[in-house]
N, C-alpha and C positions, 0 to 999 in steps of 0.2 A: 641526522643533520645532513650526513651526504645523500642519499634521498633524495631530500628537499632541494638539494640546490639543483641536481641532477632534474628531477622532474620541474623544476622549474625552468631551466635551461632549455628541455623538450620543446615544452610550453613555449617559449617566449623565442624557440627555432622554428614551429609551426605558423603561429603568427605573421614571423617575418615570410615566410612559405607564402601565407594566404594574400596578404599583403602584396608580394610579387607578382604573384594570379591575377590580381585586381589591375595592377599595373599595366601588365601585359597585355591585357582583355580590349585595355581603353586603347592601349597604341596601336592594335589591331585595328579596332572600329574607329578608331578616330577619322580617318577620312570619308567615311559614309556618314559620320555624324556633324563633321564642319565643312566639309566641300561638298556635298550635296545637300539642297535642299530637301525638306519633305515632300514630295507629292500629294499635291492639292484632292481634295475628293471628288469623284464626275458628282457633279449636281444633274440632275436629269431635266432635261428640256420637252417640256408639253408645248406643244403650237396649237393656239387657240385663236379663233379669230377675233378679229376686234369687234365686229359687230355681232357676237353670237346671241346678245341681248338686242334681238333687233327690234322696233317699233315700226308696224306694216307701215302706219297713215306717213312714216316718214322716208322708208321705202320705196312706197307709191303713192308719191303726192297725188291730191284731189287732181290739181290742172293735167297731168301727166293721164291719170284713169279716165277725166272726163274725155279728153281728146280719141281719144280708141271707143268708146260708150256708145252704143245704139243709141241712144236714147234722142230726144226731139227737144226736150224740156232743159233749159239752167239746171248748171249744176251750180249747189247751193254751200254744204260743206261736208267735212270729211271727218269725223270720229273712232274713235276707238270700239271695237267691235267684238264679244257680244256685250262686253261691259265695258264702262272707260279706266276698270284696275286690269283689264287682258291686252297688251300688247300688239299680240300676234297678230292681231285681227284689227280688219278696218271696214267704215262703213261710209257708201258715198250716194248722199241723199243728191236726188234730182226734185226739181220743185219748179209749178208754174201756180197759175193761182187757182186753175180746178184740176190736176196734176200733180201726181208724185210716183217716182220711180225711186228706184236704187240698185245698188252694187255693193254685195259684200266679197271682201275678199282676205283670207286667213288660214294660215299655216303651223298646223296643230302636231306637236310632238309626243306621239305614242308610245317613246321610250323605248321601243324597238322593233327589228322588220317587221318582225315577226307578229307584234299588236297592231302594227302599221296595215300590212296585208287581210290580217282577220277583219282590219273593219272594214279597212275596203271592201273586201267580198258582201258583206253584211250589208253594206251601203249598196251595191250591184244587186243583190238579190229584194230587199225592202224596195226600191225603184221599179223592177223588174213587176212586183204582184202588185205595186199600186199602180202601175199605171199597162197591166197586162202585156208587155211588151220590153221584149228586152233592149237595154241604153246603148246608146249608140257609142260604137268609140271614139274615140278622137286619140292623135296622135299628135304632141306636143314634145319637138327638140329632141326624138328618140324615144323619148315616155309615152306609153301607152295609160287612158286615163278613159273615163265615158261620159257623156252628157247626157243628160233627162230632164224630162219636164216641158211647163208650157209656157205659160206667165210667170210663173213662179218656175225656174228651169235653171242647171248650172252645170259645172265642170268640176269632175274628182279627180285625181291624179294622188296616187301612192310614190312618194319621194323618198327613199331609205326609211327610215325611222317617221316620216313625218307625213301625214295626208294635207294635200295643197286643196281649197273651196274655194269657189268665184260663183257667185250665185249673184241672180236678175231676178227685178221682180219692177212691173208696169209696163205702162203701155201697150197691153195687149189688145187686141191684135195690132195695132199701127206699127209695133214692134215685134216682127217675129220671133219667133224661136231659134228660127235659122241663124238669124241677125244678133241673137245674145250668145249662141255659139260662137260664130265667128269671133264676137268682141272678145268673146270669153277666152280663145286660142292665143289670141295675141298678148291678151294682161296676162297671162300664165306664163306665156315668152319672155316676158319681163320680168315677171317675180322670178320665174325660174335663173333666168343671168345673173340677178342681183343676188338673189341668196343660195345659190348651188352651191358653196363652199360648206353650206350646212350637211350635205349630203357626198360630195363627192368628196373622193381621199386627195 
């Protein structure tokens, strides 16, 4: 019976023991837990542009391409380019009534420099053995890019990740080749202003 009461008494001293521990703990941390708040979690901030979904023909409206154009002929209208589900690309048809010209122009993302570069190259060399003679370059805002061709003749430019196309096709010869270069310098001038954020940091 003494025992009992002895070990119980133990008992019910450790208690009061652990109990005081619990007490103490809280009057410690209590002002890290009611005078400060918690600290929020950093949320990570991506910067994306708002037009990274860009649409060319809206980009580069018709009246804006036609104005810079070799061309001699009405400009007629402006579509989506090579299909009307692709974006990137725009097509701007010239048209008289025994006459038709046009201007494609589209900005293709290769997913990286690196695919960007190989095709370019690949595009410089198929230029180069079809028409025996190697493309002239051109140099657009810093970017070095080449032009080729006659009638059917254009401008490549490797842009980060992305290969830029402005390609002419009519009125040959009334329209030189010269003459779609040139025009072709200047709409690259432009695409490249409006969407350089795709490319530059």
């Amino acid at each position: 019976m003494i025992l009992s009461v002895v070990f119980f008494m133990k008992k019910k001293c450790i208690t009061v023991i652990t109990l005081c521990g619990v007490l103490l703990l809280m009057v410690i941390t209590a002002p890290n837990i009611l005078g400060q708040p918690k600290p929020k979690p950093k949320i990570a901030v991506t910067k994306v542009p708002a037009q990274s979904n860009f649409v060319m023909c809206d980009v580069m409206p018709g009246a804006a391409v036609a104005a810079k154009a070799p061309f001699t002929i009405p400009f007629k209208n402006a579509e989506a380019w090579p299909t009307a589900g692709i974006k990137t690309g725009c097509k701007y048809i010239f048209k008289s009534n025994d006459e038709e010209a046009g201007i494609t122009i589209g900005l293709t993302d290769l997913g990286s420099n690196k695919n960007a570069l190989a095709s370019y190259k690949n595009a410089w060399q198929a230029s180069k053995d079809l028409w025996d003679e190697a493309p002239a370059s051109v140099i657009v805002l810093k970017d070095t890019g080449f032009f080729a061709g006659k009638d059917e003749c254009g401008i490549k430019l490797q842009l980060g990740k992305y290969i830029l196309d402005i390609n002419f096709k009519g009125q040959f010869p009334d329209v030189s080749d010269q003459q779609k270069k040139e025009s072709g310098i200047v709409l690259a001038q432009m695409v490249m202003e409006k969407l350089k954020y795709l490319w530059m940091p």
